[in-house]
C-alpha positions as CSV (number, residue, x, y, z in Angstrom):
1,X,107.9,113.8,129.9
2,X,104.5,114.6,128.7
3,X,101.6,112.2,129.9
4,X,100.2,111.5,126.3
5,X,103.9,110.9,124.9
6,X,104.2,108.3,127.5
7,X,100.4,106.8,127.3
8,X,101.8,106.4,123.3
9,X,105.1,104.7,124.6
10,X,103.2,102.4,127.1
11,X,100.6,101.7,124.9
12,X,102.3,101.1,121.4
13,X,104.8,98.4,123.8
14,X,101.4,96.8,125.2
15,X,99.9,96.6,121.6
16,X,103.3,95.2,120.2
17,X,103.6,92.3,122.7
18,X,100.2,91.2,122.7
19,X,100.3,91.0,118.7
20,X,103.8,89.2,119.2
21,X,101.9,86.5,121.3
22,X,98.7,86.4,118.6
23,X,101.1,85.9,115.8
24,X,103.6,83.7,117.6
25,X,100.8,81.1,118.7
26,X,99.0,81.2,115.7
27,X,102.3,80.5,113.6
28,X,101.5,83.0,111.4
29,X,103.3,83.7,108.2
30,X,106.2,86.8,107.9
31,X,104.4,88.0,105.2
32,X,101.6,88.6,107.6
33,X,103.6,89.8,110.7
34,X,105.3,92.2,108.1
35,X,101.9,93.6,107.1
36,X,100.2,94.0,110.7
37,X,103.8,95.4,112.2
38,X,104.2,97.9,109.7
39,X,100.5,99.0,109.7
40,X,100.9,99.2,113.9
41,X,104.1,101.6,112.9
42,X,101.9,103.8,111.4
43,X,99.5,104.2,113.4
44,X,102.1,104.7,116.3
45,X,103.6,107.5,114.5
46,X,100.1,109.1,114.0
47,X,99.6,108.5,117.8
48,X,103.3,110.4,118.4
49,X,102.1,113.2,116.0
50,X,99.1,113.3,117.9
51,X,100.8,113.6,120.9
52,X,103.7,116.4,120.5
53,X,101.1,118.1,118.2
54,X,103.1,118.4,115.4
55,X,100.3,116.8,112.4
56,X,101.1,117.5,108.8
57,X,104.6,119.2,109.8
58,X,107.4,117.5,108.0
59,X,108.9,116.5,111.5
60,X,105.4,115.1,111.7
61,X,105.9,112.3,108.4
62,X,109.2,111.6,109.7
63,X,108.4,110.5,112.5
64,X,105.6,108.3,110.9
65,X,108.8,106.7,108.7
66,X,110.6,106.5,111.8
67,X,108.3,104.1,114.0
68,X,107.8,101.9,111.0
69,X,111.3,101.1,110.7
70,X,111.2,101.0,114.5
71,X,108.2,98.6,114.1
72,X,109.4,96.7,111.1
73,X,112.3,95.5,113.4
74,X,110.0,93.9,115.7
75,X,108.2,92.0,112.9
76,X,111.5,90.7,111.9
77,X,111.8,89.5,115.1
78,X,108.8,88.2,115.8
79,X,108.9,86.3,112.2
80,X,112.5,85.0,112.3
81,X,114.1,85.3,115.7
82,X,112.1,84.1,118.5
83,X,110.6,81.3,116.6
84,X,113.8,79.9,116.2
85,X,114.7,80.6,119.9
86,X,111.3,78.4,121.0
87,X,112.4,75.9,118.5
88,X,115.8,75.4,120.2
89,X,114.5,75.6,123.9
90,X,111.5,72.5,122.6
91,X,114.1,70.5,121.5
92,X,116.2,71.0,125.2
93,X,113.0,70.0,126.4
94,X,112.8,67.2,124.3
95,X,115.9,66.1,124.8
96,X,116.1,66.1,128.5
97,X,112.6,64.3,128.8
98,X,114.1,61.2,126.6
99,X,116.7,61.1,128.9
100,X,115.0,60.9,132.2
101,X,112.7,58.3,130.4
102,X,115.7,56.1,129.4
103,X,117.2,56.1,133.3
């Protein structure tokens, strides 16, 4: 694998967890997490065009639509999914710390 293809990869996967985080503790709105996820897409298909060298080919802006809808699924997740997983696991949490305080 080329080095810059996977400085890209490793890169684009640090960028998207850290934004997760940002979002996630901030409790910001989908409409937002839509916007920066899809705008992260695009420049992550730029950095893969960059990368395998293939600017302004059609391959090229394919790939651009590609890692949007790759990103977009990660907004969807950090805006729907794992919220709803940290509101279940707060209320185990909750529940188990009124019943330790009621023995």
């Amino acid at each position: 694998m080329n080095t810059q293809v996977l400085a890209v990869l490793l890169l684009s996967w640090l960028a998207g967890a850290t934004v997760a985080a940002v979002l996630i503790c901030c409790k910001a709105k989908p409409r937002l997490v839509y916007c920066v996820y899809i705008g992260l897409g695009l420049l992550t298909g730029l950095a893969y065009d960059w990368a395998y060298g293939m600017s302004g080919s059609t391959l090229g802006w394919i790939m651009i639509g590609v890692c949007s809808l790759l990103w977009l699924q990660g907004a969807w997740l950090v805006a729907s999914v794992i919220p709803r997983w940290l509101a279940v696991t707060r209320t185990q949490q909750a529940a188990g710390k009124k019943s330790e305080a009621e023995v």
